[in-house]
C-alpha positions as CSV (number, residue, x, y, z in Angstrom):
1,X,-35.8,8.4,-20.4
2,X,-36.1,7.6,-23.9
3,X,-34.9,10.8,-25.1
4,X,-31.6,10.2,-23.2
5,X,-30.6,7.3,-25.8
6,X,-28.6,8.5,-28.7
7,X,-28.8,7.0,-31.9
8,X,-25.9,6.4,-34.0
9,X,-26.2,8.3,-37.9
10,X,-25.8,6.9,-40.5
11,X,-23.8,8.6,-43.8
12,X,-25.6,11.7,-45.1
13,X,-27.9,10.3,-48.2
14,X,-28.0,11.8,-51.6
15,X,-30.8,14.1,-52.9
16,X,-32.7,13.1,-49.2
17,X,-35.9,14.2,-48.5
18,X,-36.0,16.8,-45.9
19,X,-37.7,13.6,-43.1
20,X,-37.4,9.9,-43.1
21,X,-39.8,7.5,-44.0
22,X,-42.2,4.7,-42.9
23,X,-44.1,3.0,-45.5
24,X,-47.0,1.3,-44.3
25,X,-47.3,-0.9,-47.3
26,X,-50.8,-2.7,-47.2
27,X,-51.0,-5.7,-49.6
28,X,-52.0,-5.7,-53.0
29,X,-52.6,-1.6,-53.1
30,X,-49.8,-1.0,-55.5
31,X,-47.5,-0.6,-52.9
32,X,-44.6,-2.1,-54.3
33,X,-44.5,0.7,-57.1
34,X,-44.6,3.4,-54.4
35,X,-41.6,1.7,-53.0
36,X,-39.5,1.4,-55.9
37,X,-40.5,5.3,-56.7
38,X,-39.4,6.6,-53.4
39,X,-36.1,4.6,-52.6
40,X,-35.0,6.0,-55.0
41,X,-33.9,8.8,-53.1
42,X,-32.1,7.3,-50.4
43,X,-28.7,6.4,-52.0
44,X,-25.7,7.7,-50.2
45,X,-23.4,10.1,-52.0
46,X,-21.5,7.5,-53.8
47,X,-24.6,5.0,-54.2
48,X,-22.4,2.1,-52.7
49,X,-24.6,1.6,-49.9
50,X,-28.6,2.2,-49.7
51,X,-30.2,4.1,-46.6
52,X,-33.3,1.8,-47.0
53,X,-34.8,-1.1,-45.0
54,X,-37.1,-3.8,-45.9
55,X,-39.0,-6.0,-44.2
56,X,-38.7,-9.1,-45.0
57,X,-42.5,-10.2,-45.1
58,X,-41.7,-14.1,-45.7
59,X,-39.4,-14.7,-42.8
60,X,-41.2,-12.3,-40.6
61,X,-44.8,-14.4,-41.6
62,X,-42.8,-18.0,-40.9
63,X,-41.4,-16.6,-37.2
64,X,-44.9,-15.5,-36.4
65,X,-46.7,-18.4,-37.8
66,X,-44.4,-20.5,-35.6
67,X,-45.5,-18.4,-32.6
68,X,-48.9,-18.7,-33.5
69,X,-48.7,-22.6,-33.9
70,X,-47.3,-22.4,-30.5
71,X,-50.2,-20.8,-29.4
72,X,-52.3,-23.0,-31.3
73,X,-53.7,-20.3,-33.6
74,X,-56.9,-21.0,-36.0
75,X,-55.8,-22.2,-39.6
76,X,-57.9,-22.1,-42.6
77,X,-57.2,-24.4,-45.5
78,X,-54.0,-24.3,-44.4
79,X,-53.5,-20.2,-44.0
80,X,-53.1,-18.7,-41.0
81,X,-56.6,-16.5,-41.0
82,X,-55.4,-13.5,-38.3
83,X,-52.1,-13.3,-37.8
84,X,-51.8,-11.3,-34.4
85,X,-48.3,-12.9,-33.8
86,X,-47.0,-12.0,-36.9
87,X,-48.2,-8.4,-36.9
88,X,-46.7,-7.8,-33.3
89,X,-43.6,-9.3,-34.5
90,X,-43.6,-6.7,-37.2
91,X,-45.0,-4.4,-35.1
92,X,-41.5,-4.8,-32.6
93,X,-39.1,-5.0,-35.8
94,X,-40.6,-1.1,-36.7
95,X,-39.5,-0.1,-33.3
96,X,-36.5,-1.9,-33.8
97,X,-35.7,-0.5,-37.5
98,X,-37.0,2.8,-36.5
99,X,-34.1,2.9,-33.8
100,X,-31.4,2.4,-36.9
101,X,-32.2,5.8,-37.9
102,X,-32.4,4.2,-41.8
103,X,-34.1,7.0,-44.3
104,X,-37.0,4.8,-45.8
105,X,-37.9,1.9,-43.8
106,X,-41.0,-0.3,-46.2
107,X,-42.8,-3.7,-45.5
108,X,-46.4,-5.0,-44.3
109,X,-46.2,-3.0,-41.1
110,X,-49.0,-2.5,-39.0
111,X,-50.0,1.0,-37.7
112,X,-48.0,0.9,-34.1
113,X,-49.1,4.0,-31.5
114,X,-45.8,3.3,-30.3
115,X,-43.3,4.1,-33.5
116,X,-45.9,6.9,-34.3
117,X,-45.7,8.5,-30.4
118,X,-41.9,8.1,-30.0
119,X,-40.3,8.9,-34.0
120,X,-43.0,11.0,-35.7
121,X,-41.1,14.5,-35.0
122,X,-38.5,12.5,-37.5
123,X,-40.0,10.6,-39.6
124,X,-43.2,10.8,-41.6
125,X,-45.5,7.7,-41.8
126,X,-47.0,7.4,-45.4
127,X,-49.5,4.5,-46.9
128,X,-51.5,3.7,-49.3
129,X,-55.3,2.3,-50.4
130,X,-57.1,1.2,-52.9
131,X,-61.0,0.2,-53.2
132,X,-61.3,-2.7,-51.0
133,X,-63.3,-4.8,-53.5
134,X,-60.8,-4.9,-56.3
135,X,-58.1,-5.1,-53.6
136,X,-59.7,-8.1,-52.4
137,X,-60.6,-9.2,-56.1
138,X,-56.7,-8.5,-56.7
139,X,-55.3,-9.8,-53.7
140,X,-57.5,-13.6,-54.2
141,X,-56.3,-13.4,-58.6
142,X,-52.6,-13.2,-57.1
143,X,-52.4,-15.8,-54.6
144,X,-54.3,-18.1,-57.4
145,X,-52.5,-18.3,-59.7
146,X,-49.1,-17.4,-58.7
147,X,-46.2,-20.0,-58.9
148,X,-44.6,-19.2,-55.2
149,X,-46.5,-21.3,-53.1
150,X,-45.7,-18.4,-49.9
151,X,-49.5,-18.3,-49.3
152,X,-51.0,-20.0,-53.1
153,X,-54.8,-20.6,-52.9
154,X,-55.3,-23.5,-54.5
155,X,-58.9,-22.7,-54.5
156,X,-62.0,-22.0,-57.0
157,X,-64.2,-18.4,-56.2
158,X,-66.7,-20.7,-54.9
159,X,-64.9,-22.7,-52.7
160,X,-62.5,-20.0,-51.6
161,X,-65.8,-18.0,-50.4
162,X,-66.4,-20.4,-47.4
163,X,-62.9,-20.6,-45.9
164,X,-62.4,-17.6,-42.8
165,X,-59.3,-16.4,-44.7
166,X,-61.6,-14.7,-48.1
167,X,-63.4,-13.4,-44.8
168,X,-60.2,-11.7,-43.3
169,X,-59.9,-10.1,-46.5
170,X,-62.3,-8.0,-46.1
171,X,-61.4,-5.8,-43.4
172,X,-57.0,-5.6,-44.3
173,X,-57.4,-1.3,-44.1
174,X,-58.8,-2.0,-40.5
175,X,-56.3,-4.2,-39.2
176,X,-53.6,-2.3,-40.6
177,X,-54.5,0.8,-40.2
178,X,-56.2,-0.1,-36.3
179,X,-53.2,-2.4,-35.6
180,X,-52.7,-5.5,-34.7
181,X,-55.8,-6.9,-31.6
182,X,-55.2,-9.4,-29.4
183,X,-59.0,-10.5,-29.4
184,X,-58.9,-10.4,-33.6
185,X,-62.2,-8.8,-34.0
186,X,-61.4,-6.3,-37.1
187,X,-65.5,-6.5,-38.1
188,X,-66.5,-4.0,-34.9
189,X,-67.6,-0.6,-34.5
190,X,-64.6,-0.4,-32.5
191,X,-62.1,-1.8,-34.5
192,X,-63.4,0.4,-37.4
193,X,-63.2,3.5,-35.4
194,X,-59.5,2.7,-34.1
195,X,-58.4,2.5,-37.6
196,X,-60.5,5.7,-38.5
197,X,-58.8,7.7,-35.8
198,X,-55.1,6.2,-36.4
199,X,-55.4,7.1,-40.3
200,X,-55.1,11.1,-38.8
201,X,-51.7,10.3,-37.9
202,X,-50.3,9.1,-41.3
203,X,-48.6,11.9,-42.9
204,X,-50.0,11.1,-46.3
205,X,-52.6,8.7,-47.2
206,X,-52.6,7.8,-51.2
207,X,-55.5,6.2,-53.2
208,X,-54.7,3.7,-55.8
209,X,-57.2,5.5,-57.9
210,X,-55.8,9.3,-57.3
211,X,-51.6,8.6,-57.8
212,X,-51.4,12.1,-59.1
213,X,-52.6,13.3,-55.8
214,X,-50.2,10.9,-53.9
215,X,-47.6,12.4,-55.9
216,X,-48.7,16.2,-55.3
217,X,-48.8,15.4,-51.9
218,X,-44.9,13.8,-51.4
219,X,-44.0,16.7,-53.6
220,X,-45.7,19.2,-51.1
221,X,-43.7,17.2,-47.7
222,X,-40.9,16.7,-49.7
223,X,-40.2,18.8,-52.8
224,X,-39.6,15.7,-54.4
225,X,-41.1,13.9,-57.9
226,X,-42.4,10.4,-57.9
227,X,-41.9,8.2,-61.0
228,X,-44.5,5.4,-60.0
229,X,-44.3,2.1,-62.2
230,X,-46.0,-0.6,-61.9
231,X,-44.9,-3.6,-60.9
232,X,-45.8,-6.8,-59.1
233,X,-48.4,-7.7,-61.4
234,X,-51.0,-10.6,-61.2
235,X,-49.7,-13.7,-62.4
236,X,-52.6,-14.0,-65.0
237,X,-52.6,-12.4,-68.2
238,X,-55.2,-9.2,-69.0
239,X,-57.7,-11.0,-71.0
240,X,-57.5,-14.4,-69.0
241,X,-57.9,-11.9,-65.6
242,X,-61.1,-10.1,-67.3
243,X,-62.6,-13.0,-68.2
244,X,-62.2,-14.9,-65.0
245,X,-63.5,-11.3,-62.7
246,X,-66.7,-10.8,-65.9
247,X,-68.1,-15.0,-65.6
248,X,-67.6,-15.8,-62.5
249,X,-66.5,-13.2,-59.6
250,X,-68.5,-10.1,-61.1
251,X,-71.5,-12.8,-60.4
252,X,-70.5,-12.9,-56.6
253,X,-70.0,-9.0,-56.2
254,X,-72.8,-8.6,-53.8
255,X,-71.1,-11.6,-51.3
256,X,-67.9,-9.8,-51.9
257,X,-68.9,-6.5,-50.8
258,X,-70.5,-7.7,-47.8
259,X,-67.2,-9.1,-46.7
260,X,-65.8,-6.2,-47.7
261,X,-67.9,-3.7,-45.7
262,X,-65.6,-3.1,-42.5
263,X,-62.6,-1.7,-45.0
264,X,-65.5,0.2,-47.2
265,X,-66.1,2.5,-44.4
266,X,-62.5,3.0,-43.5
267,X,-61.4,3.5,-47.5
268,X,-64.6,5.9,-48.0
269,X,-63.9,7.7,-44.6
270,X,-60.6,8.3,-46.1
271,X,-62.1,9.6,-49.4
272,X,-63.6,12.3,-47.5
273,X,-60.9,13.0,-45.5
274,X,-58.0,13.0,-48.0
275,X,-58.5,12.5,-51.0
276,X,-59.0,16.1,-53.5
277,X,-60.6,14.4,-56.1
């Protein structure tokens, strides 16, 4: 039945690559450089008008954050810990993007079976990872000391260690990649596995620590070059950032990796499977 709807095209893009685009873009993996790299490529002939879509991760957060205070969802120091209505509001606006027939389509999606079973003949779903200790290292330095207050931790390493939200830190690659679970148990053999299998269906998984393979690979799908950047940054300074991850967090790696293991075995599962190097 599905296959009876026709979707309206859009103008002809210039220098496209030969299949769309979804960009599973996992937080704090370098993502927003991958973005900038590849959108590159989806201007229309006379660059007036870009054959990109964005999600827009703020407004998309608030709407399911107001769900989930409708539902009268678990908050930790203010933070919504596991946002299930947010990522299955994200999870609908992929379906709904995916329909527009857009040539890049980017934002903190979750991993949907249903946009991968309907639009993968068309488009090719791309993300990428990083090592899940510095990401969570990364993604706490950010939130610290950032000016936005979208999500600020106002909160020392010690202190921040006991709240459930460092906890749901530590397994980002499985509910991402695994999607979004009603019961919110990303910690289980189950969960894990679900993202493991999932991860098969991404067209090209990149690693933080490996960009020159990310960018032999979109060459390879695409016969395009990536310039990567990079951008975002942590709000703290180089020296300030080493000195704060040497005293005081390098002292707390061991609780760190524990919270960490449930994306360990997911990142280092995708080592073996993906990565060249």
């Amino acid at each position: 039945m599905f296959e009876k709807f026709k979707i309206k095209k859009k103008n002809k893009v210039y220098n496209p690559a030969p299949k769309k685009i979804v960009f599973l873009h996992i937080p704090k993996c370098g993502g927003t450089s991958i973005q900038k790299a590849i959108e590159k490529y989806y201007f229309n002939k006379n660059r007036k008008e870009k054959q990109t879509i964005h999600l827009d991760n703020i407004a998309s957060f608030k709407a399911g954050f107001i769900l989930s205070e409708i539902h009268k969802k678990e908050m930790s120091n203010g933070i919504l810990v596991d946002d299930y209505y947010v990522l299955k509001l994200r999870e609908y606006l992929l379906l709904f993007y995916l329909c527009q027939n857009s040539g890049f389509i980017n934002g903190h999606f979750p991993f949907s079976n249903s946009a991968y079973e309907y639009f993968h003949k068309d488009y090719v779903f791309i993300t990428f990872i990083r090592d899940p200790v510095k990401r969570w290292i990364s993604e706490y330095l950010y939130n610290r000391f950032k000016k936005s207050k979208y999500r600020k931790i106002d909160l020392e390493i010690d202190d921040y260690l006991k709240t459930k939200y460092s906890l749901a830190q530590g397994y980002q690659f499985v509910k991402f990649l695994g999607g979004a679970s009603e019961d919110e148990d990303y910690t289980s053999s189950n969960a894990i596995e679900r993202a493991k299998k999932n991860i098969h269906k991404i067209g090209i998984v990149g690693f933080l620590e490996d960009q020159e393979g990310f960018t032999d690979n979109f060459f390879k799908y695409f016969g395009k070059k990536l310039t990567i950047e990079h951008l975002n940054k942590n709000p703290l300074y180089l020296s300030e950032s080493e000195k704060l991850i040497t005293k005081e967090i390098m002292q707390r790696m061991q609780r760190i990796e524990a919270i960490c293991r449930p994306d360990l075995e997911v990142y280092h599962y995708a080592l073996e499977n993906f990565s060249k190097h």
